[in-house]
Structures are given as C-alpha cells and as structure tokens.
C-alpha positions as a Markdown table, in Angstrom:
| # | Residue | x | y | z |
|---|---|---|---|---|
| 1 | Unk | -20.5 | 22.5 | 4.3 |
| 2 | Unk | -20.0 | 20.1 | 1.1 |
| 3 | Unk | -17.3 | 18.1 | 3.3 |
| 4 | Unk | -19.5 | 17.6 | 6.7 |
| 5 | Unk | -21.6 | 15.2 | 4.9 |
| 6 | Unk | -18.8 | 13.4 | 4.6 |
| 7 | Unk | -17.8 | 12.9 | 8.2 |
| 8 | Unk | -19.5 | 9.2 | 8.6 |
| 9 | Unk | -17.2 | 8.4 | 5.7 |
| 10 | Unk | -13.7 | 10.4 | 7.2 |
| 11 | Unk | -14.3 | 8.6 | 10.1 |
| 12 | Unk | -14.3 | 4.9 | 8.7 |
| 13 | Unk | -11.4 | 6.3 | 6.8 |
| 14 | Unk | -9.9 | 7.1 | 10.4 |
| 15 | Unk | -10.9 | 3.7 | 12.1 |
| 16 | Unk | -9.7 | 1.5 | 8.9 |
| 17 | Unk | -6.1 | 3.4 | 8.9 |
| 18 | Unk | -5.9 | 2.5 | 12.5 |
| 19 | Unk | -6.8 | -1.3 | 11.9 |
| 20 | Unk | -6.0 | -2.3 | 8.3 |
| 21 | Unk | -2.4 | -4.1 | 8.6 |
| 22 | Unk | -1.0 | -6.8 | 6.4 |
| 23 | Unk | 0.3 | -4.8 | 3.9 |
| 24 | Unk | -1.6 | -3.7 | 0.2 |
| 25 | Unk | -3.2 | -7.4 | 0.3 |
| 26 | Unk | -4.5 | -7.4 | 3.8 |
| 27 | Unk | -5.7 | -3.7 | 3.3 |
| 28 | Unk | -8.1 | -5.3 | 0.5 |
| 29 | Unk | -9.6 | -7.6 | 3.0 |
| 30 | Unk | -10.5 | -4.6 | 5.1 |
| 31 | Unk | -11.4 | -2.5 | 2.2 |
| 32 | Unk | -14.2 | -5.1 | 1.1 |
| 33 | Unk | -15.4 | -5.4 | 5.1 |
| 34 | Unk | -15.6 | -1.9 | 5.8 |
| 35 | Unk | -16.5 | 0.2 | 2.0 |
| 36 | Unk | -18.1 | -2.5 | 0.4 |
| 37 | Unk | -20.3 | -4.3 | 2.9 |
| 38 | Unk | -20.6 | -2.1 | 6.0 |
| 39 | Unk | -21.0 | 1.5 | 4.1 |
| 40 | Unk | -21.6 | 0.4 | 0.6 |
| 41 | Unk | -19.5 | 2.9 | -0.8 |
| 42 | Unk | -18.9 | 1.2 | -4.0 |
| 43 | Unk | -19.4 | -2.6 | -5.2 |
| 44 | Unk | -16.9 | -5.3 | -5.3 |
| 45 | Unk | -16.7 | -5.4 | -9.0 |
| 46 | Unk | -15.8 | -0.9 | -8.6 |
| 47 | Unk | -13.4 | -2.0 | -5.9 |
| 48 | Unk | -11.3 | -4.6 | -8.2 |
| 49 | Unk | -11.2 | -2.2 | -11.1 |
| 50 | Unk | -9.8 | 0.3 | -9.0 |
| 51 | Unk | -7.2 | -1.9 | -7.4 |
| 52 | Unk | -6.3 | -3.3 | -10.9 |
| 53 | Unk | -5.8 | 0.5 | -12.0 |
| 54 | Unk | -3.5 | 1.2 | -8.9 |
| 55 | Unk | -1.6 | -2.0 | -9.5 |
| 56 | Unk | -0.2 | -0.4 | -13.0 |
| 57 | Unk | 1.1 | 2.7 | -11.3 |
| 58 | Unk | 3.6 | 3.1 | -9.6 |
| 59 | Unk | 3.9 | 4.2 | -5.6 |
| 60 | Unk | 1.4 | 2.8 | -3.2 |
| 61 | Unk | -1.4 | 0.4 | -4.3 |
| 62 | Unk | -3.6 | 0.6 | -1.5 |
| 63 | Unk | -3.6 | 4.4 | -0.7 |
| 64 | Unk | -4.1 | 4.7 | -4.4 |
| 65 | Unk | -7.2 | 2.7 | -4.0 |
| 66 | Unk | -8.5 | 4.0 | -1.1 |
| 67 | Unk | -8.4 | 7.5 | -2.3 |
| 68 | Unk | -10.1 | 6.7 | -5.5 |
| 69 | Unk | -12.6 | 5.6 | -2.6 |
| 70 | Unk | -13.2 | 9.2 | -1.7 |
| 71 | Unk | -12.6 | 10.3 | -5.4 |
| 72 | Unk | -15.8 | 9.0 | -6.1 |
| 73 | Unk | -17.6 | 10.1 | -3.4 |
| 74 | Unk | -16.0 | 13.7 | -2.9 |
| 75 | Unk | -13.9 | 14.3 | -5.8 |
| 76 | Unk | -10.4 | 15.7 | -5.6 |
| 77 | Unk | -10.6 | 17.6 | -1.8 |
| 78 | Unk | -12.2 | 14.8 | -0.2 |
| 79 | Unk | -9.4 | 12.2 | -1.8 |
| 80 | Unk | -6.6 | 14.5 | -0.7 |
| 81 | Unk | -8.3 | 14.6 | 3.2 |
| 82 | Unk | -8.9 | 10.8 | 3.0 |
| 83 | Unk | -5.2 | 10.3 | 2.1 |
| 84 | Unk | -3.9 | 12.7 | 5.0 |
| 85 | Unk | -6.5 | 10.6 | 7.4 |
| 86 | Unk | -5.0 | 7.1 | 6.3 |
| 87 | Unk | -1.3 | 8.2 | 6.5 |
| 88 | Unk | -1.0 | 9.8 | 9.3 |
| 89 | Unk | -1.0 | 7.5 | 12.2 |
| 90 | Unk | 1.4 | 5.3 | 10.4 |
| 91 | Unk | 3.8 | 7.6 | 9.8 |
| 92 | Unk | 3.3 | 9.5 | 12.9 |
| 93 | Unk | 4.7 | 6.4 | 14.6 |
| 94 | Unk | 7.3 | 5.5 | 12.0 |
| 95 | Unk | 8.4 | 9.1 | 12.9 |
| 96 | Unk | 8.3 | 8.5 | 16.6 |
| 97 | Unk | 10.1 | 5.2 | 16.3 |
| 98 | Unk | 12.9 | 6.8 | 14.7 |
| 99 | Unk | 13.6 | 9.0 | 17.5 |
| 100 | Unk | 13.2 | 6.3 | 20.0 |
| 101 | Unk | 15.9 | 4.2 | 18.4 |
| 102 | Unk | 18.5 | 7.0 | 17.6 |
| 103 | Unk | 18.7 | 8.2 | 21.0 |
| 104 | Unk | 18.1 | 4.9 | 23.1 |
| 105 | Unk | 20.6 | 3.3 | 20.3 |
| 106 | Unk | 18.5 | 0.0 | 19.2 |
| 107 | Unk | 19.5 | -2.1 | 16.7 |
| 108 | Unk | 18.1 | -5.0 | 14.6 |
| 109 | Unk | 17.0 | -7.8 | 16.7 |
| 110 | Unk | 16.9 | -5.5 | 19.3 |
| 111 | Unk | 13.5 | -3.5 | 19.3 |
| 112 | Unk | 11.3 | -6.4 | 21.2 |
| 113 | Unk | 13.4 | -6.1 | 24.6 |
| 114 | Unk | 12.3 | -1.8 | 24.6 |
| 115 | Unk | 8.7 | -2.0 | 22.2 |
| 116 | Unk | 5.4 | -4.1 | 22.8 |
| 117 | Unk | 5.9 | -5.9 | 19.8 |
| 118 | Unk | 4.1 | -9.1 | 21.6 |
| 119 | Unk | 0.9 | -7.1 | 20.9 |
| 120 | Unk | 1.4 | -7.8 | 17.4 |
| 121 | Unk | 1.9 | -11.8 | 17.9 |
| 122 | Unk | -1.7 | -12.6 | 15.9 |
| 123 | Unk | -1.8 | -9.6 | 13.8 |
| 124 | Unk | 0.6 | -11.5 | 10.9 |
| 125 | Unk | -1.9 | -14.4 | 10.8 |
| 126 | Unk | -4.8 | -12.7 | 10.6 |
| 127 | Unk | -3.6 | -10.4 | 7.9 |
| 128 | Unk | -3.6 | -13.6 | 5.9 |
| 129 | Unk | -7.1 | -14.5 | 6.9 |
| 130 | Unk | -7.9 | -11.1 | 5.6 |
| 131 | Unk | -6.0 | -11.6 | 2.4 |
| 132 | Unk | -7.8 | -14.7 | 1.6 |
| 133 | Unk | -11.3 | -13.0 | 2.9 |
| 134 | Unk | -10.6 | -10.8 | -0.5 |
| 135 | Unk | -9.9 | -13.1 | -2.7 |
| 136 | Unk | -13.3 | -15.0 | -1.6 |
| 137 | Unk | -15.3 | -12.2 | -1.8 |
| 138 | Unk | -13.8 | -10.8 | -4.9 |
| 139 | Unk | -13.3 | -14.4 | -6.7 |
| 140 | Unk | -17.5 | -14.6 | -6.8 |
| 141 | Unk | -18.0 | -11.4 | -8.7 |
| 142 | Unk | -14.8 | -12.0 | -10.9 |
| 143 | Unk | -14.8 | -15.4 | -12.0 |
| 144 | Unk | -17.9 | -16.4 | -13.8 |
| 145 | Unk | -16.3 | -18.4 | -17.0 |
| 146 | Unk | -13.9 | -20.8 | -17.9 |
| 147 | Unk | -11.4 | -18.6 | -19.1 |
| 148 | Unk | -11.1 | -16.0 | -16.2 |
| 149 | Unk | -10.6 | -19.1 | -14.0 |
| 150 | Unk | -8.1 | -20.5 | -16.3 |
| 151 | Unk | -6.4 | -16.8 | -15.7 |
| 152 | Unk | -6.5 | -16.7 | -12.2 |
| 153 | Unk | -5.2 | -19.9 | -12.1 |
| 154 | Unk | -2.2 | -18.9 | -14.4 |
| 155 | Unk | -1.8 | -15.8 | -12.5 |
| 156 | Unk | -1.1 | -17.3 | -9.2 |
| 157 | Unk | 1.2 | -19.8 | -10.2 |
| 158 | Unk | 3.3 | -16.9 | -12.0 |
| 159 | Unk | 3.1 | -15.0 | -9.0 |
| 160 | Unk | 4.2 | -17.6 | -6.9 |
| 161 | Unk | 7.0 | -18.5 | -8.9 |
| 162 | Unk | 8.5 | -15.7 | -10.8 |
| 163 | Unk | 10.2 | -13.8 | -8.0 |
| 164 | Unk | 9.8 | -9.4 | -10.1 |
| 165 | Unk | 8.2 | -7.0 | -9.2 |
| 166 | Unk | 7.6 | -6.8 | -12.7 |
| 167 | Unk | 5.8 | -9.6 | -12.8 |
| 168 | Unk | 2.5 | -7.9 | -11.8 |
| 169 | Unk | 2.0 | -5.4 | -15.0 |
| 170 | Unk | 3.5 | -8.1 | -17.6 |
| 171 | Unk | 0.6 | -10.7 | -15.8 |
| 172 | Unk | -2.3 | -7.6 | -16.7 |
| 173 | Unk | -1.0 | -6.5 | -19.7 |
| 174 | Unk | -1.1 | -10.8 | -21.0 |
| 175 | Unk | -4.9 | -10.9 | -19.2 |
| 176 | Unk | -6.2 | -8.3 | -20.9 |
| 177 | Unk | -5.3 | -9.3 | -24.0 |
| 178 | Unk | -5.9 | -12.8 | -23.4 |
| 179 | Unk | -9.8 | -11.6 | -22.3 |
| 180 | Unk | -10.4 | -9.8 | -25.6 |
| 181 | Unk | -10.2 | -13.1 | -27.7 |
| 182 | Unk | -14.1 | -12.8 | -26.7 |
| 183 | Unk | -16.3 | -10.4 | -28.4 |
| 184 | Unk | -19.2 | -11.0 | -26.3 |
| 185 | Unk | -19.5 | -8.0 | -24.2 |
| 186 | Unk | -20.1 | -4.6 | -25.7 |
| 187 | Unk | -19.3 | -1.6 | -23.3 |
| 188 | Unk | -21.8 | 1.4 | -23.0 |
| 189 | Unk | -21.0 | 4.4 | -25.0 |
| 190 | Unk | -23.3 | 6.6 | -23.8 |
| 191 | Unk | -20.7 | 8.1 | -21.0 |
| 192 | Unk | -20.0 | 11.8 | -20.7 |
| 193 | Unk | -16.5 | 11.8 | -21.2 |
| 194 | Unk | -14.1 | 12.9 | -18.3 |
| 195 | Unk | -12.3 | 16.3 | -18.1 |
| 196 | Unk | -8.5 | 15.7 | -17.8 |
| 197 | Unk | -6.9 | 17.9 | -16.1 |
| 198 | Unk | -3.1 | 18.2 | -17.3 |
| 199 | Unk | -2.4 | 20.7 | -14.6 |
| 200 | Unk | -1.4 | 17.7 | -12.7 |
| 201 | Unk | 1.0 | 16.0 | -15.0 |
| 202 | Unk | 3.0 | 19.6 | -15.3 |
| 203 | Unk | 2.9 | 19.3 | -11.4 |
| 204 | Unk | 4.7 | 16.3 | -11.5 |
| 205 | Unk | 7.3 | 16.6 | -14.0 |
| 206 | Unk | 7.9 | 20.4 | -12.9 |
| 207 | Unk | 8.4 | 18.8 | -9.3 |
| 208 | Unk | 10.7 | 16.3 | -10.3 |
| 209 | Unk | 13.1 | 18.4 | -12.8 |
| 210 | Unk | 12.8 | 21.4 | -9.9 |
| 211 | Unk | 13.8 | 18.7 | -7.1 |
| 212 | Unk | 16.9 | 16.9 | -8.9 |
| 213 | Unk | 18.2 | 20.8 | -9.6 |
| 214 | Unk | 17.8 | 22.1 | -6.2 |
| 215 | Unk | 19.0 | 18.8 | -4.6 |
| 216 | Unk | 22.3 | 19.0 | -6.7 |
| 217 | Unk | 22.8 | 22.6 | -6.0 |
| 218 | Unk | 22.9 | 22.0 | -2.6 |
| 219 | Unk | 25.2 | 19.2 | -2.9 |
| 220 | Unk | 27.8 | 21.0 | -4.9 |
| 221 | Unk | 27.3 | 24.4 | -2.9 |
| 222 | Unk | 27.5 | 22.5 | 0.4 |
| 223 | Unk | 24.2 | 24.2 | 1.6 |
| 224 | Unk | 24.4 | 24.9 | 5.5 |
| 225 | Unk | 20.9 | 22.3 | 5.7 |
| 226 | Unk | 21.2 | 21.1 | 2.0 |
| 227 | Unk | 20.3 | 17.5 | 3.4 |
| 228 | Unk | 16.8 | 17.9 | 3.7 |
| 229 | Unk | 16.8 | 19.2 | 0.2 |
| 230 | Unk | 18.6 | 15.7 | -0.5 |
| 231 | Unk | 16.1 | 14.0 | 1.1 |
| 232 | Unk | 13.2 | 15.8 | -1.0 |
| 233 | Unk | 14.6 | 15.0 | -4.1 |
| 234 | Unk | 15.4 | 11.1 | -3.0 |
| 235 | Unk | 11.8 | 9.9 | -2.1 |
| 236 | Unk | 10.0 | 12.0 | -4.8 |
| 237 | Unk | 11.8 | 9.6 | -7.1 |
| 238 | Unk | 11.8 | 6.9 | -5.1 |
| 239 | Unk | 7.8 | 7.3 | -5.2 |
| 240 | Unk | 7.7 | 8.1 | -9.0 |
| 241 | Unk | 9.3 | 5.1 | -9.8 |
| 242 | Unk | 9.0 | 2.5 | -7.7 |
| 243 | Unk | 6.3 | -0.7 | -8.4 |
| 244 | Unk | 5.8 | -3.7 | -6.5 |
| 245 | Unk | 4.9 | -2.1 | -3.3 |
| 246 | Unk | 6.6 | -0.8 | 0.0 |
| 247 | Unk | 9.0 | -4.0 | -0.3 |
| 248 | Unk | 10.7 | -2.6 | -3.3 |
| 249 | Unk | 11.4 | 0.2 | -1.5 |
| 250 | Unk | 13.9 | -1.6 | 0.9 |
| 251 | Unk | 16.9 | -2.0 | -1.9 |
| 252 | Unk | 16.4 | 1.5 | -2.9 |
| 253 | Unk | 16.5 | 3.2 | 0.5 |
| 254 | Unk | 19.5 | 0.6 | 0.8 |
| 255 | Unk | 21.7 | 1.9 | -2.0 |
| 256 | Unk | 20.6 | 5.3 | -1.7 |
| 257 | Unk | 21.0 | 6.2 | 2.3 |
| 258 | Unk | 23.5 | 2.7 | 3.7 |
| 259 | Unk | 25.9 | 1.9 | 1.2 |
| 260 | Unk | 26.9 | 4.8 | -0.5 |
| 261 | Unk | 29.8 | 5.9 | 0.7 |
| 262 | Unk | 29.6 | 9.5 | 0.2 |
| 263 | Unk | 26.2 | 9.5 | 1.8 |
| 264 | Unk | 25.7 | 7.3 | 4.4 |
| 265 | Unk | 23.5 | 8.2 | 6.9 |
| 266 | Unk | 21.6 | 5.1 | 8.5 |
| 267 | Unk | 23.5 | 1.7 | 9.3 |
| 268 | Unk | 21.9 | -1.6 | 8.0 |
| 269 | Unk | 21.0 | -2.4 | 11.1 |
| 270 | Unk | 18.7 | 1.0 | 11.8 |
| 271 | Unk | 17.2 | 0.4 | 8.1 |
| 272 | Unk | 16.1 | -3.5 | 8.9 |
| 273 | Unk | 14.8 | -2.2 | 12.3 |
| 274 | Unk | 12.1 | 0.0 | 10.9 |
| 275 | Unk | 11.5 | -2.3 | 8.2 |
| 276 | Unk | 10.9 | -4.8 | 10.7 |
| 277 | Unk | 8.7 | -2.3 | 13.0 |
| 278 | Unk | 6.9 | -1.4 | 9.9 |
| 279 | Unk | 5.4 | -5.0 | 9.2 |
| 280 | Unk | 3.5 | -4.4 | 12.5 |
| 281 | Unk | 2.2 | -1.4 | 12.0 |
| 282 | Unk | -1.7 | -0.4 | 10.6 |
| 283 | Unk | -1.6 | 1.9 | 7.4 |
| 284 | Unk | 0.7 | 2.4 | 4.4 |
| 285 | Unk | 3.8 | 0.2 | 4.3 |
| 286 | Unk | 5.5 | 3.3 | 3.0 |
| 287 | Unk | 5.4 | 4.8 | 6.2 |
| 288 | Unk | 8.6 | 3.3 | 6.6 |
| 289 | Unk | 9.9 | 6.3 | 5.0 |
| 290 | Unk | 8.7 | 8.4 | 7.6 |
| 291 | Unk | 11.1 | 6.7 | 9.7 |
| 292 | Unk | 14.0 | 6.7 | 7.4 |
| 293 | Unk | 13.6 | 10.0 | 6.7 |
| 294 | Unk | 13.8 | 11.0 | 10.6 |
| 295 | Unk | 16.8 | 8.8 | 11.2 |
| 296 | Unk | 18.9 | 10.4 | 8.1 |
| 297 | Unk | 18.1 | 13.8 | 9.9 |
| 298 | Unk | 18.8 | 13.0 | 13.4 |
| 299 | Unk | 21.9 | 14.1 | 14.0 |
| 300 | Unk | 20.9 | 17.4 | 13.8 |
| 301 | Unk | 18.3 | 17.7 | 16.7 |
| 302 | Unk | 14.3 | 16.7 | 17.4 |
| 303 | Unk | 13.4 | 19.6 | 15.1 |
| 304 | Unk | 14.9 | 18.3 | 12.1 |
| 305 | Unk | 14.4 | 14.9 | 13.0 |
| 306 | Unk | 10.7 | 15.8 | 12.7 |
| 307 | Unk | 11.2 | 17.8 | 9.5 |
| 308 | Unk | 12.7 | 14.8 | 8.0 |
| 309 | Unk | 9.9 | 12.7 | 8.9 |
| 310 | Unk | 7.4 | 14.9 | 7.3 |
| 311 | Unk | 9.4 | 16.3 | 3.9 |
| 312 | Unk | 10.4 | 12.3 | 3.1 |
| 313 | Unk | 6.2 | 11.3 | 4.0 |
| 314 | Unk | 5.0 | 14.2 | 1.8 |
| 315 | Unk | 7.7 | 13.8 | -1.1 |
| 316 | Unk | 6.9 | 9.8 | -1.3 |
| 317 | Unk | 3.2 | 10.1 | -1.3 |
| 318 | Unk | 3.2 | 12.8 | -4.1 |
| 319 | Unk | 4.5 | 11.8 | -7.1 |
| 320 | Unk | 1.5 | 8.9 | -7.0 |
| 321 | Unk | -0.9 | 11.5 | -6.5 |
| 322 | Unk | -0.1 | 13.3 | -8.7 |
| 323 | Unk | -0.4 | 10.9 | -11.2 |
| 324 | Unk | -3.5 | 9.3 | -10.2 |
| 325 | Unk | -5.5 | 12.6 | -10.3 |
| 326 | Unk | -4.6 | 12.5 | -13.9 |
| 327 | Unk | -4.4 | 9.5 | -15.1 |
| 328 | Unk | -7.5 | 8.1 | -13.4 |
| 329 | Unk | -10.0 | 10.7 | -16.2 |
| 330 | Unk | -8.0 | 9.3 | -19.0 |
| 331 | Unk | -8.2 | 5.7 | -18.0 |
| 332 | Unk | -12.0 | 6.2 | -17.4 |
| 333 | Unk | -12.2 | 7.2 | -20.4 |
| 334 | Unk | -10.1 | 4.6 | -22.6 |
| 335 | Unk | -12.4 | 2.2 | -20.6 |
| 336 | Unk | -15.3 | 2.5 | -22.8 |
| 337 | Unk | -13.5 | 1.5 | -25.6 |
| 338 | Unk | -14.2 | -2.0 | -26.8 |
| 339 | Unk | -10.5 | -3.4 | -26.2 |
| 340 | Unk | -10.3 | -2.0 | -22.7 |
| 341 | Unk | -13.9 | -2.8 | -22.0 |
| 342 | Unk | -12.9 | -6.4 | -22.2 |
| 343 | Unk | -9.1 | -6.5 | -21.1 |
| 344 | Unk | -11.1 | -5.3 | -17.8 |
| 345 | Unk | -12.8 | -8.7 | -17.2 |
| 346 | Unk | -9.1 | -10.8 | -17.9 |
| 347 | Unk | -7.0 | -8.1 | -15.7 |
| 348 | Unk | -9.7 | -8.4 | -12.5 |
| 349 | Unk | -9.6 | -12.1 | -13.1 |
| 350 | Unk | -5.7 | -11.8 | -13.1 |
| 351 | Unk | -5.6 | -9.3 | -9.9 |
| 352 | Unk | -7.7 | -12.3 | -7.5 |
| 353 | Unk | -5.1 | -14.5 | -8.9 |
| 354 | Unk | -2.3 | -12.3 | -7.6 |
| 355 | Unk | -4.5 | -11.9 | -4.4 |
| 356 | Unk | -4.6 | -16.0 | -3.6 |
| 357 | Unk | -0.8 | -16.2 | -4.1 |
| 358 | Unk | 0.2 | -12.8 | -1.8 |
| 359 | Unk | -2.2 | -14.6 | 0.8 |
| 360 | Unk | -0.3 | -18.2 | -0.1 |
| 361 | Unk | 3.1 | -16.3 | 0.3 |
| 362 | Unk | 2.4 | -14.2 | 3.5 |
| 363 | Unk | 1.5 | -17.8 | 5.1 |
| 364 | Unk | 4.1 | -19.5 | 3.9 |
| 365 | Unk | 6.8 | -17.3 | 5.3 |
| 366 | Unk | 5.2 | -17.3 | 8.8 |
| 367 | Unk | 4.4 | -21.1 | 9.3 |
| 368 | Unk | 7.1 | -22.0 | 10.1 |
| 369 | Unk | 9.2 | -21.5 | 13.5 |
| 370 | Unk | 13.0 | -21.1 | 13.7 |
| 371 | Unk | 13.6 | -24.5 | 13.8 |
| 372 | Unk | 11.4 | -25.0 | 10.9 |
| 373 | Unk | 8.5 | -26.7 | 12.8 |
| 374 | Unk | 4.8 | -26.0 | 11.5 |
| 375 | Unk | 3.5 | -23.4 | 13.9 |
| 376 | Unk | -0.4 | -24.5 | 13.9 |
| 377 | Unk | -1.4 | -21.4 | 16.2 |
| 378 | Unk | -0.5 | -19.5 | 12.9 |
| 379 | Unk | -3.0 | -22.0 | 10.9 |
| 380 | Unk | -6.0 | -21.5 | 13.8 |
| 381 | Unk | -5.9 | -17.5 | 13.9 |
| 382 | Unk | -6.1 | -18.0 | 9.7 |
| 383 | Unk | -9.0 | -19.9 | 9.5 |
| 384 | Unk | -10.9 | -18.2 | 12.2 |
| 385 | Unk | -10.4 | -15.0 | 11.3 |
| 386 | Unk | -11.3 | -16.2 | 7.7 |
| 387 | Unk | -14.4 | -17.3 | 9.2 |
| 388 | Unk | -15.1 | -14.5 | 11.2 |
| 389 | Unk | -15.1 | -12.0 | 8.1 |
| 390 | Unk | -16.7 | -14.5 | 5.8 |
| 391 | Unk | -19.6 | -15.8 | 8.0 |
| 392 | Unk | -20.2 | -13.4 | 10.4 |
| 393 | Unk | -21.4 | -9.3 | 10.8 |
| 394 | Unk | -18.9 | -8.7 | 13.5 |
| 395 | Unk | -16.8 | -5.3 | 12.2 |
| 396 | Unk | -13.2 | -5.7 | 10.9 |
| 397 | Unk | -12.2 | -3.2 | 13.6 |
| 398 | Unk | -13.2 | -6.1 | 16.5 |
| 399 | Unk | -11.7 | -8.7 | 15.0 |
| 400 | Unk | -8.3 | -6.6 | 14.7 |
| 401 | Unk | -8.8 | -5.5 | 18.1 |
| 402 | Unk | -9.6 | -8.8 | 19.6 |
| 403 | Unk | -6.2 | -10.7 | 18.3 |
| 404 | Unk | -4.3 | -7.4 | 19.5 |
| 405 | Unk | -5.7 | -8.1 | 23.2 |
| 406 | Unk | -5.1 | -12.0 | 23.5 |
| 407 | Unk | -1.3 | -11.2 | 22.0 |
| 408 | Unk | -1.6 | -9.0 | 25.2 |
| 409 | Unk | -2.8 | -11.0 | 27.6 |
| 410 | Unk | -0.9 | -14.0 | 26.5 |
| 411 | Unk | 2.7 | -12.6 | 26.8 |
C-alpha cells in the first residue's frame, strides 16, 4: 500500500527512461524539466547537490541521481524499483541488439543499412539543447557571487582542456576548498543524524572478494559454463571502479573482452557497433553492457545470450548501489559540518561549470560534417530546443518525441 502512492512518480520515472538521451549531461536537462518543474519532487539547489555527490562515486552518475530521486521520496524500496524502471528499456534493447547483430552478422559502419537509426538524426542536437537547458536553470540557483562564477568559469576551461577522467573529482575536491576561504555561511546543526547502515558496504566487498574467487575457480577448473561466472566477476569491477561515465567503460570492455588473447570473445568491430547504437538510445549509457554481455555469450544459444545480458546489467549496476545506499547517510551527515557546509557552495558552482563544457563538447563533436563543413541544422535544433525547455510549458517527453518524428519523416 506504502508504494501505490507512488505510482504518479514510477510512472514519470517510466516516461523519463524512455525519453532522457544525451548521456549523464542530457539526463540533467530532463531531470530539471520533469522532477524539478513538472512534479516538484525536489529543488534545483537538492538536485545539484545530489549530482555533485554522484559525480565522486564511481559507476553511473545519472542513475545515481535519479535514484537518490526516489531515496528521498520512498527510501531504499522505492530507489531500488525506480532504478529497475530506468534501466530496463535500455538495456532491454542493448540486449536485443546484440542478438540482432550476432546472427544477421553486422559490423561497424554497418548497423544504419538493417536499424532505423535516421530516427535518431535530431536526437544528438537536442541532447545539447538539453545540456545547456541545465546549466541555465541550475547556473541561477548556483552562482550568486563573484567567486562561484570565477569557479565555474575555471571549471569549464579545465574541463575543456584537460582531456581525464580524473579531472572531475580533482576540479571538486579544489572547489570545495577554494569555497571555504569564506566563513560567511554557518550550516544548521539541529539535524537528526542519519543511521548508516554498514550492511551494505560488507555487501560490496563480500561481493567482490566472493566474485574474483569463483570467477578464477572456474577459470582454472574449466567449468562446463564458467563464462558467465567470468562475466559476473568482470563488470562488478568494472562498475566498482570505473569514473568518468559510460565512456570510460569502452577501454576497459576493450582490454578485458577484444584484445586479450586468451579471452577474446567480441571483435572490435561488434564492440564499436554497440557503442555506436548506444549513443542513440534513451536511458543509462551503461546499457551498453547489456549488449556486450549478450554478445560474449552468444555462441552458446538465445538462452545464454539472454543470461549474459542480464548477469553483466545486474553485476554493473550493483557495486554503485551498493555504495550509494551507504555512503549517501554518511555524506548527509559530514554535510553539516562547517567545512563541508561550505565546500558545497564551491563544488555545485564547479559541477555547472563541468555542465557548460559537456554541452560545449557534445556540440563541438557534432558540428561539423565529414568534410568538416559547419552543419547549421545541428545549430537550429540547439537553440530551439533550448528555447522550447527554457521559455515554454511544453513537456520534455513532446519535445523528444517531436525531433524523433521529423528525423522520421524527413529520411
């Protein structure tokens, strides 16, 4: 009974995982339209903290955030329903895809003569327009001095030109610290602390001792279906350990599943494929795994083709979660301390910074045709979707659907 007043909100969670693409940036965009304005879940200001908490774990950013969404709301059951809602048509697909191009043998460069990817011709575009939309919205709340401008400023420019993922915790960690030189703002101490619940941090490392023995057993034992054992072990660390998003992953699934010899089991080709497909699909960009995980099972039949789907979805997405449900009580409460209190102010400031330049970047990398002429269609769907979200009530999940349709029609 406790969860069916939380239908109205399951089923935004269920439209938005449908329509949010762009990657962890774009999703932001969408976040603000949909759980900030529309429903009024939480405030802009909640939203940024959160997101700046997710950015210093590791594993996905976005399904981080949006479960601390429902963690608010619902607490722990409602967060682990929300993430199963936002991950499953993604990887669904990803899973799908993976049997489509085993059996009917696709390659890279090869998926747009058998898939509909011309329904996706606007959708790159106007993730950007929803990337700046963010940083708009969230730039009013955030940036109300001097100095948080001066490090928004300074975190773009790092972010555009420092090419690390370790870029992002080094620019919060400087933020924070550079926001404390003020010792204006005094936090409220009158909280009730949190209850942390180290059950989940034994989950985690239990997990990840239990899956490197098991895997290695059945690698040494030659386990009649040791693989998917293999498979467990690989994306539970690759999602323990991994920052910078779902593009970090592509150099690890790389190493791990294409060029080492002793266990290759996709060629480059299949891997850039679904890293392609996956840049057009709504939801989690660490779906991809979903799709990797089927391919590196398919020899063995649809039924462990779809096993391998769903052990690599669940291994990669649990580690994170893990760590979220205990490390979010301990960072609520180290955030009524004075020195977190007002590293807060510096690291939000820091985290619309980083939101300008992913918008800047994702622009840049599409402006341009293949004989390097400026593609001004690209330009129009940015500023009108911009507009759209900024100066207009019409819902996220139109707008998404309208470019979807004139891709459509006009190819």
């Amino acid at each position: 009974m406790m969860l069916l007043r939380h239908i109205p909100f399951l089923r935004a969670v269920f439209v938005y995982s449908f329509t949010a693409f762009g990657g962890p940036q774009g999703h932001m965009g969408m976040m603000v339209k949909t759980f900030v304005q529309k429903r009024k879940d939480l405030t802009e200001e909640e939203l940024l903290e959160y997101n700046s908490f997710c950015q210093m774990l590791p594993g996905p950013s976005s399904t981080q955030t949006v479960m601390l969404i429902a963690l608010k709301r619902g607490g722990i059951p409602l967060a682990l329903i929300t993430l199963l809602i936002w991950i499953f048509p993604a990887s669904m697909i990803m899973g799908i895809f993976s049997y489509i191009i085993y059996h009917f043998h696709i390659g890279a460069g090869q998926a747009s003569k058998y898939l509909p990817l011309h329904l996706f011709s606007y959708i790159q575009p106007m993730s950007v327009g929803f990337v700046f939309f963010a940083a708009a919205r969230m730039m009013q709340t955030s940036i109300k001095f001097i100095a948080t401008a001066a490090i928004m400023i300074g975190s773009l420019v790092a972010t555009l030109f420092i090419n690390s993922p370790w870029v992002f915790p080094i620019i919060l960690v400087i933020s924070g610290i550079v926001s404390n030189f003020s010792n204006n703002r005094i936090p409220d101490t009158r909280h009730k602390p949190k209850r942390i619940k180290w059950v989940h941090l034994w989950a985690f490392g239990l997990i990840f001792i239990a899956a490197g023995v098991v895997s290695e057993l059945a690698r040494t034992e030659n386990w009649q279906n040791g693989r998917i054992f293999n498979l467990f072990e690989n994306f539970y660390r690759f999602g323990a350990i991994v920052f910078g998003g779902g593009q970090a992953l592509l150099p690890m699934m790389y190493y791990q599943f294409v060029s080492r010899s002793n266990s290759r089991l996709l060629t480059s080709g299949q891997l850039l494929t679904g890293y392609g497909l996956v840049q057009a699909m709504p939801g989690p960009v660490f779906s991809i795994c979903s799709f990797v995980g089927g391919m590196a099972m398919s020899q063995y039949g649809g039924m462990w083709q779809a096993t391998g789907a769903i052990v690599a979805t669940v291994a990669v997405f649990l580690p994170s979660t893990l760590l979220l449900f205990f490390l979010f009580p301990v960072y609520e409460n180290l955030k009524h301390h004075v020195i977190i209190f007002r590293a807060l102010e510096g690291i939000n400031a820091a985290i619309v910074g980083i939101i300008w330049a992913s918008g800047i970047f994702l622009f840049r990398s599409m402006a341009f045709d293949e004989v390097l002429s400026f593609e001004w269609t690209n330009l129009i769907v940015v500023v009108i979707t911009f507009c759209l979200l900024y100066y207009s009530k019409i819902p996220s999940p139109l707008i998404v659907l309208g470019w979807l349709l004139l891709g459509w029609s006009l190819h």
